[in-house]
MARFIFI-256830 format. One record per residue (C-alpha): x, y, z; residue in one letter; chain; residue number from 1. Coordinates in steps of 0.001 Angstrom, whole numbers, plus 500000, padded with zeros to 6 digits. Layout:
BEGIN
- u_v_w_res_chain_n
- X_Y_Z_A_A_NUM;
...
//
This chain:
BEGIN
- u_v_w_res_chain_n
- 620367_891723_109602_X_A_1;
- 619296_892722_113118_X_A_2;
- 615824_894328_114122_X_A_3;
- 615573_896933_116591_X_A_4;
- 612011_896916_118275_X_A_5;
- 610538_899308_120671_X_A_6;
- 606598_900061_121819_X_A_7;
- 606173_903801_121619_X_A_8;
- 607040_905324_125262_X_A_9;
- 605316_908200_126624_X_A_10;
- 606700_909314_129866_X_A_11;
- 606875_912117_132135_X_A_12;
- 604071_914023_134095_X_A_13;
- 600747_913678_133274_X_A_14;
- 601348_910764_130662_X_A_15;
- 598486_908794_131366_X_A_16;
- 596020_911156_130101_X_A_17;
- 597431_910263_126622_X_A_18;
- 594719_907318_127023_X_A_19;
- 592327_909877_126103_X_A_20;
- 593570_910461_122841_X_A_21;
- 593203_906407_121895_X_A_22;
- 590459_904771_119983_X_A_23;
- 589538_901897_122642_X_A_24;
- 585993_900697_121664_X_A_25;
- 585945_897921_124231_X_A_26;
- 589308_897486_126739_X_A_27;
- 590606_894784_128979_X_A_28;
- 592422_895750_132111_X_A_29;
- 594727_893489_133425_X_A_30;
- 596053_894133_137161_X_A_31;
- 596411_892815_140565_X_A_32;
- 594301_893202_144080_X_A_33;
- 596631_895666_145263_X_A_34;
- 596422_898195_142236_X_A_35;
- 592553_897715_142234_X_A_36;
- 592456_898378_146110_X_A_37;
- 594914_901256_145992_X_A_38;
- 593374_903624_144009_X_A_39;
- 595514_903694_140835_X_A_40;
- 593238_901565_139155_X_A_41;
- 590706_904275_139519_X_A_42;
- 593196_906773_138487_X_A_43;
- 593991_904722_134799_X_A_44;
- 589882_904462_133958_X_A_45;
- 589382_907640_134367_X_A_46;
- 591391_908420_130983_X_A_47;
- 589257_905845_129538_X_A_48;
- 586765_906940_127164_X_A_49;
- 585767_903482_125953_X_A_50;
- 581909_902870_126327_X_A_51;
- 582892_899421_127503_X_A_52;
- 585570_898439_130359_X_A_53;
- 586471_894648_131895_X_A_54;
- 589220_894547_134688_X_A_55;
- 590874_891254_135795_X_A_56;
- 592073_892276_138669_X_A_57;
- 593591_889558_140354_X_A_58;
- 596555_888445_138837_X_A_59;
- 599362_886906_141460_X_A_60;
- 602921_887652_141660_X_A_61;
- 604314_884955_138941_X_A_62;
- 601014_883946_137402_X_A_63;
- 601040_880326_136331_X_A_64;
- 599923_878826_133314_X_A_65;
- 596551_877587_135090_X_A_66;
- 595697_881124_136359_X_A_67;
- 596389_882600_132950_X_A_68;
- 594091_880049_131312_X_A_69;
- 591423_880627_134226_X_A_70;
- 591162_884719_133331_X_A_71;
- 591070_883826_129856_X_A_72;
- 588284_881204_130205_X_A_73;
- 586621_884039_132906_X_A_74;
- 586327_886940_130089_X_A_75;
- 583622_884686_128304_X_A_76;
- 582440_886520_124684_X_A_77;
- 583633_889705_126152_X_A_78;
- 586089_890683_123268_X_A_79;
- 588224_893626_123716_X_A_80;
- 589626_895578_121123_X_A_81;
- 592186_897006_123369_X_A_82;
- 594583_895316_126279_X_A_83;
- 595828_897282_129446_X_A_84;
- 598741_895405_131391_X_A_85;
- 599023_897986_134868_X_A_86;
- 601288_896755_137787_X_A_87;
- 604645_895296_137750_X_A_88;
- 606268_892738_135899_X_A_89;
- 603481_890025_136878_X_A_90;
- 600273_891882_135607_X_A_91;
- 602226_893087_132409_X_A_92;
- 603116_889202_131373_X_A_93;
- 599883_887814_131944_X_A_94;
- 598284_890094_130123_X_A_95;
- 600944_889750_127229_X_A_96;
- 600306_885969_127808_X_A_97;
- 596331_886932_127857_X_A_98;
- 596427_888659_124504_X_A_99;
- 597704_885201_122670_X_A_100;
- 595176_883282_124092_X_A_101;
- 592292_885772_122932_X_A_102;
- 593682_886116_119743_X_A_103;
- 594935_882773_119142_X_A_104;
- 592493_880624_121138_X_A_105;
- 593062_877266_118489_X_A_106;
- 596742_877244_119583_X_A_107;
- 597818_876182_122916_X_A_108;
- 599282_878200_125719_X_A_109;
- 603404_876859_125177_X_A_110;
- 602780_877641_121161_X_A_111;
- 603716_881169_121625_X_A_112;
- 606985_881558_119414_X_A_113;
- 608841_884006_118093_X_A_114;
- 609490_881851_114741_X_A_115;
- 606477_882896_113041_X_A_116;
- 603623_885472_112690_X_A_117;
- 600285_884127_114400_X_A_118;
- 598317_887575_114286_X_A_119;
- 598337_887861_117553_X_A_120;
- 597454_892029_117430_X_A_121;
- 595458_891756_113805_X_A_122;
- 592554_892827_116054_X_A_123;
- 593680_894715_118629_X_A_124;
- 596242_897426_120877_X_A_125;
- 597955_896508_123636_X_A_126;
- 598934_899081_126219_X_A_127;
- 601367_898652_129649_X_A_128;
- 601604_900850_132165_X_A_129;
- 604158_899807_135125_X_A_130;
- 603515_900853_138962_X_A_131;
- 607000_899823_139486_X_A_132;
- 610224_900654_138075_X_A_133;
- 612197_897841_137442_X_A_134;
- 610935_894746_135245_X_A_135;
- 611276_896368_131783_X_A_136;
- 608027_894252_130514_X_A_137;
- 606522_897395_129127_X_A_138;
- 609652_897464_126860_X_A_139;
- 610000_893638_126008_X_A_140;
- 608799_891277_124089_X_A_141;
- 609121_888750_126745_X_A_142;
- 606628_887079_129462_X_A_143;
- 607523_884993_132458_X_A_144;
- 604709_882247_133954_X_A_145;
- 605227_879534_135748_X_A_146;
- 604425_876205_135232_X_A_147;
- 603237_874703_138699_X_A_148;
- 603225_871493_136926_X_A_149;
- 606958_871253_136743_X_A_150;
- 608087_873870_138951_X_A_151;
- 609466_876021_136484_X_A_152;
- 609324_879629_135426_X_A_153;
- 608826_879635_131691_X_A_154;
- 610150_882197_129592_X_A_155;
- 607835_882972_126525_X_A_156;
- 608677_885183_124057_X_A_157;
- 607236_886563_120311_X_A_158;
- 608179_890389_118904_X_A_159;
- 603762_890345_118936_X_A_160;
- 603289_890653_122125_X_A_161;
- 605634_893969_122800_X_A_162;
- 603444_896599_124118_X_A_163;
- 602406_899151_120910_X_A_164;
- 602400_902151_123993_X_A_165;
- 604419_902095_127584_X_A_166;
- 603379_904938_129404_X_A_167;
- 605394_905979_132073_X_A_168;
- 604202_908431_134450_X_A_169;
- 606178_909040_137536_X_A_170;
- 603041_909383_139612_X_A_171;
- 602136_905737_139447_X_A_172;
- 605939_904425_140975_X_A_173;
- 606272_907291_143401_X_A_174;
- 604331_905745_146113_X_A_175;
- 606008_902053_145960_X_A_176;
- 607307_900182_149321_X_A_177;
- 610943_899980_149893_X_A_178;
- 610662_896449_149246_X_A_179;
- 609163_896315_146283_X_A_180;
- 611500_899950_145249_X_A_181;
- 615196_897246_145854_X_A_182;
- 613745_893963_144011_X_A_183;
- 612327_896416_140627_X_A_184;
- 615601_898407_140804_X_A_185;
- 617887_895732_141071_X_A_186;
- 616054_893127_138537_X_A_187;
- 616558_896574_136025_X_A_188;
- 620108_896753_137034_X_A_189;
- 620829_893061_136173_X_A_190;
- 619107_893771_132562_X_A_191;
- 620956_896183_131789_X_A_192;
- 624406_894829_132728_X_A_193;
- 623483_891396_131400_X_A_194;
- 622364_893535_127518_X_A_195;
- 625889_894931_127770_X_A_196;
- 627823_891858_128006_X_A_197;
- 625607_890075_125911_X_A_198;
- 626267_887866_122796_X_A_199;
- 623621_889427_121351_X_A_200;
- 624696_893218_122021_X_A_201;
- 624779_895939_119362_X_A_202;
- 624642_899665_119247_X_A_203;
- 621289_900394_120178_X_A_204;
- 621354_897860_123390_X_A_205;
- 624490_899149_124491_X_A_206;
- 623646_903155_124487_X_A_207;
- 620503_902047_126192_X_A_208;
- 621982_900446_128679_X_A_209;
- 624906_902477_129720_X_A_210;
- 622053_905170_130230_X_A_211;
- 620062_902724_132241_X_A_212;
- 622800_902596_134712_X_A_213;
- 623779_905724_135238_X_A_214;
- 620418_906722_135750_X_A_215;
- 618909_903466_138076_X_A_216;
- 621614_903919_140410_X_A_217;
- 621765_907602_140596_X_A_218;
- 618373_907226_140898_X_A_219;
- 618046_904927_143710_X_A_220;
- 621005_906850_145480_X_A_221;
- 619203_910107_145776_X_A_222;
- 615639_908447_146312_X_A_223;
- 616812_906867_149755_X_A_224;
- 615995_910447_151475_X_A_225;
- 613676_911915_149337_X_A_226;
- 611789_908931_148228_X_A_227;
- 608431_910522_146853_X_A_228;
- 610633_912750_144722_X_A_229;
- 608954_912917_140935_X_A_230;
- 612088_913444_139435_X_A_231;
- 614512_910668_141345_X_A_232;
- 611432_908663_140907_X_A_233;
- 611204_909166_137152_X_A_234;
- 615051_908244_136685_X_A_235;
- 614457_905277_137601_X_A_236;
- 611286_904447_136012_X_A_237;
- 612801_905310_132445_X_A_238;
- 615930_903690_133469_X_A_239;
- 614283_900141_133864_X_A_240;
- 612226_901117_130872_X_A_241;
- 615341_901150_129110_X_A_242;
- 617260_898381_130743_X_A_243;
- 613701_896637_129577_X_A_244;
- 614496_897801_126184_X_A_245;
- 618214_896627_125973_X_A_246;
- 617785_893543_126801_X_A_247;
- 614611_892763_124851_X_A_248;
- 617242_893991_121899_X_A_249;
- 620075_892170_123009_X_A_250;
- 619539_889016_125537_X_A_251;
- 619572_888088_129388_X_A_252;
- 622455_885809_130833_X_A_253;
- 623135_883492_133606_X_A_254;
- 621969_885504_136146_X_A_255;
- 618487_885979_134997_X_A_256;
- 618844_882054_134263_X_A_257;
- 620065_881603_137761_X_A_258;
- 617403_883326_139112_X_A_259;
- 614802_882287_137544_X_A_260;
- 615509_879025_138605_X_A_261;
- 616099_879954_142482_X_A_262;
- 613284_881982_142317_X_A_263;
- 610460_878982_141297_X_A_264;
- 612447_876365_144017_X_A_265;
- 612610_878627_146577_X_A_266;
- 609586_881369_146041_X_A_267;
- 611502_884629_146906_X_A_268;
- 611159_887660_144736_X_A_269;
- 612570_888204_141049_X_A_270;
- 614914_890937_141820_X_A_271;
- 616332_889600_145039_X_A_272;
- 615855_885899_142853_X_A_273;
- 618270_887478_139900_X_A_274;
- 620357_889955_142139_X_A_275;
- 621806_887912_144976_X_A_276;
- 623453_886164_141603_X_A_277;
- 624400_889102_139831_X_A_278;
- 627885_889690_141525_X_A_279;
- 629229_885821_141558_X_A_280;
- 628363_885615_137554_X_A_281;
- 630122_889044_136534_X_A_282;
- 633315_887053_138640_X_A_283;
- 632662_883853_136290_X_A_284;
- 632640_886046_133500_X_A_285;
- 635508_888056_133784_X_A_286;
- 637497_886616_131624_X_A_287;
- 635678_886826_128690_X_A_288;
- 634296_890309_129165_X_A_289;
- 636312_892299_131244_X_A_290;
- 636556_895166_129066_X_A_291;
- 632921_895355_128887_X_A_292;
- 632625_895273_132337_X_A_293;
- 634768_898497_133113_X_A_294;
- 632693_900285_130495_X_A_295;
- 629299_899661_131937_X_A_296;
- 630918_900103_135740_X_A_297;
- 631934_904033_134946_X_A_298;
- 628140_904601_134158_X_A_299;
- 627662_904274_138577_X_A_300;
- 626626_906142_140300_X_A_301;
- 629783_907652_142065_X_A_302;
- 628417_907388_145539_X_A_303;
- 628040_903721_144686_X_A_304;
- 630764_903053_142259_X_A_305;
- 634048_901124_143305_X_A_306;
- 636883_899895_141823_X_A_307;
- 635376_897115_139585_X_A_308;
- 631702_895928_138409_X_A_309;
- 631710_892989_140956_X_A_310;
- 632721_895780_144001_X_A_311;
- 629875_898605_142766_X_A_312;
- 627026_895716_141919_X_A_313;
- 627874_894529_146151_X_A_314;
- 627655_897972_146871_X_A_315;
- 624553_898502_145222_X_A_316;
- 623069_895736_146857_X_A_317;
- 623999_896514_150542_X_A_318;
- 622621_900028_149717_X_A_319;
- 619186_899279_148662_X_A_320;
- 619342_896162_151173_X_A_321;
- 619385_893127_149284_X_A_322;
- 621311_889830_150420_X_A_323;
- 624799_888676_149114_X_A_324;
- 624099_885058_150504_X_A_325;
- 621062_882674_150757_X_A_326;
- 621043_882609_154133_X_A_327;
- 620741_886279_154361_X_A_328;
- 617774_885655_152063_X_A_329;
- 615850_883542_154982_X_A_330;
- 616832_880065_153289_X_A_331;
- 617778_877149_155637_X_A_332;
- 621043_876120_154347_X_A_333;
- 620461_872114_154601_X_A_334;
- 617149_872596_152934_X_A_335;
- 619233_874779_150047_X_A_336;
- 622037_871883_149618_X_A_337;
- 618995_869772_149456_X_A_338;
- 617323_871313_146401_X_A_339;
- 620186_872665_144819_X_A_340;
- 620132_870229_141884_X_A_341;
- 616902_871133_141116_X_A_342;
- 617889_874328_140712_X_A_343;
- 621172_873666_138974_X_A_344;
- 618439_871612_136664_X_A_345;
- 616481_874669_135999_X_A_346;
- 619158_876966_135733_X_A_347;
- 620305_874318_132917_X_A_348;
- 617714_874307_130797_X_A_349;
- 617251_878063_130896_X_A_350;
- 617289_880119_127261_X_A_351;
- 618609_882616_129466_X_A_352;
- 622553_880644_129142_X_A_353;
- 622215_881160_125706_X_A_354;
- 623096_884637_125267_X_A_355;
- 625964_884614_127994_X_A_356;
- 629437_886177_127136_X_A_357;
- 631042_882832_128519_X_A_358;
- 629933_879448_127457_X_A_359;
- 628191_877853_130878_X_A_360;
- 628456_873997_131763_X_A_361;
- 626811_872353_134230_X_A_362;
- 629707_871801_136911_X_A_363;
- 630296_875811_136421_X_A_364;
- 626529_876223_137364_X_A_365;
- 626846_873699_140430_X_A_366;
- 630089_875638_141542_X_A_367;
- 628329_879174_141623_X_A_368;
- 625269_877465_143339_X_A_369;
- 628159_876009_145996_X_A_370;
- 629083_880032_146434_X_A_371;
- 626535_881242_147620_X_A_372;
- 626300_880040_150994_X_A_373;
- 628638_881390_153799_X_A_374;
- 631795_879830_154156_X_A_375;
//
């Protein structure tokens, strides 16, 4: 028996002034300094019809546990009946992660599961809106926070903490920097390949995903002259949205595991973290998936498409100018042979192995690591 779960998605222009139509007594608004600076922040309260309104507005890129438990201890006996995550991938997990904690504050932070009910939205709605168009968390039932203690990026997961609305309105990802445009659009990319090939797959993952690609990377190819254009821009944002989706219904693989693990050694961002690995684990997996792989490679974008998945993913990545190698990514290579255990380590331990379409040891980890410097 499988269980297909979604938030409801309202998208297109003017979607954020479906806030007005929701009951929201007292709300919680979860964001970052930038949002609150830029204006957008602004923007979302002014749908807001609640008599009551509390913003944390300083969550980091890759909140950690202690952060988390800081905002949560910070809110006091304010007690919201409704939870806003607005930004990007960071701002939407914490305030998945912040919606356990205030419902379940007698368990502790790591007892988030997806084994059993704990209640955690008895007693309230929790809303995401994204400002960029590429981590899927609006459509997931997934966080990511790291754990400064250990150096690790935990992944925490429970069907409770899905989002019960994502709005997407194109207005809030048209004015993103090209920076922040390649890492979103790439980590969406990598979901929605990895949902295709994974273990996990079924119908519903796989539609969603072949429509993901086709539409992130036609997307991105039209956006890189008219990059303020609403309707490239919304592509894109629905396309991550339902990369998001696919793989929340399906699983991640070694990439995101490989990633993950880079990205908390070496501090660079998610979708560079998970993309630089993307093309060296469709070659490991080959062999077990090939068919797959053609599938999900005729859904490119034909001004990026070439002759195989490994080819168009490379050709994605020069486009929207993301390294192929860790030097390219700024890392000294004697300090990367240094730490690479550690990430091999992390990588390891990662749930992210577990839905993979080819079983993963540890020497096949430490040989893609190896691969990824120039020769």
């Amino acid at each position: 028996m499988w269980f297909y779960r979604s938030p409801t998605v309202v998208y297109g222009d003017d979607a954020l002034s479906f806030l007005e139509s929701i009951d929201m007594k007292a709300v919680l608004i979860v964001t970052d300094r930038n949002i609150s600076k830029s204006g957008i922040l602004e923007k979302v309260k002014a749908h807001i019809f609640s008599p009551s309104v509390e913003t944390i507005d300083y969550i980091k890129e890759e909140p950690s546990v202690d952060e988390i438990n800081d905002a949560v201890e910070k809110i006091g006996n304010f007690k919201p009946d409704t939870i806003i995550g607005l930004g990007g991938g960071s701002s939407m997990d914490a305030a998945k992660v912040i919606l356990f904690r205030l419902s379940r504050p007698d368990l502790d932070f790591f007892d988030l599961t997806p084994l059993s009910y704990l209640g955690i939205k008895k007693n309230h709605k929790f809303i995401a809106i994204p400002t960029t168009a590429g981590t899927g968390s609006e459509c997931s039932w997934a966080a990511v926070v790291t754990d400064r203690n250990d150096g690790r990026k935990a992944e925490m997961a429970s069907p409770e903490i899905m989002p019960d609305f994502a709005i997407l309105d194109p207005s809030m990802v048209s004015g993103m920097p090209a920076e922040v445009r390649r890492n979103t659009a790439t980590d969406a990319l990598t979901h929605a390949i990895e949902a295709y090939v994974s273990t996990w797959k079924n119908p519903y993952s796989d539609s969603l995903a072949r429509e993901a690609v086709m539409l992130i990377t036609s997307g991105c190819a039209k956006l890189h002259d008219d990059p303020e254009n609403m309707e490239y821009n919304s592509m894109v944002q629905i396309g991550a949205s339902m990369a998001g989706s696919a793989f929340s219904n399906s699983q991640i693989g070694l990439a995101h595991a490989l990633g993950h693990a880079f990205g908390a050694v070496f501090h660079k961002p998610h979708g560079l973290s998970v993309g630089i690995f993307l093309p060296r684990v469709i070659e490991f997996n080959d062999v077990s998936c090939h068919d797959r792989y053609e599938e999900i490679n005729s859904f490119f974008s034909t001004d990026l498409r070439k002759e195989n998945l490994e080819e168009s993913v490379k050709s994605f990545l020069k486009f929207m100018g993301l390294p192929l190698y860790v030097e390219d990514a700024g890392i000294d290579v004697d300090e990367y042979m240094t730490r690479k255990k550690v990430v091999a380590d992390l990588c390891f331990e990662s749930t992210g192995i577990i839905g993979n379409p080819r079983d993963v040891s540890r020497s096949d980890i430490d040989k893609i690591l190896s691969d990824m410097i120039h020769k």
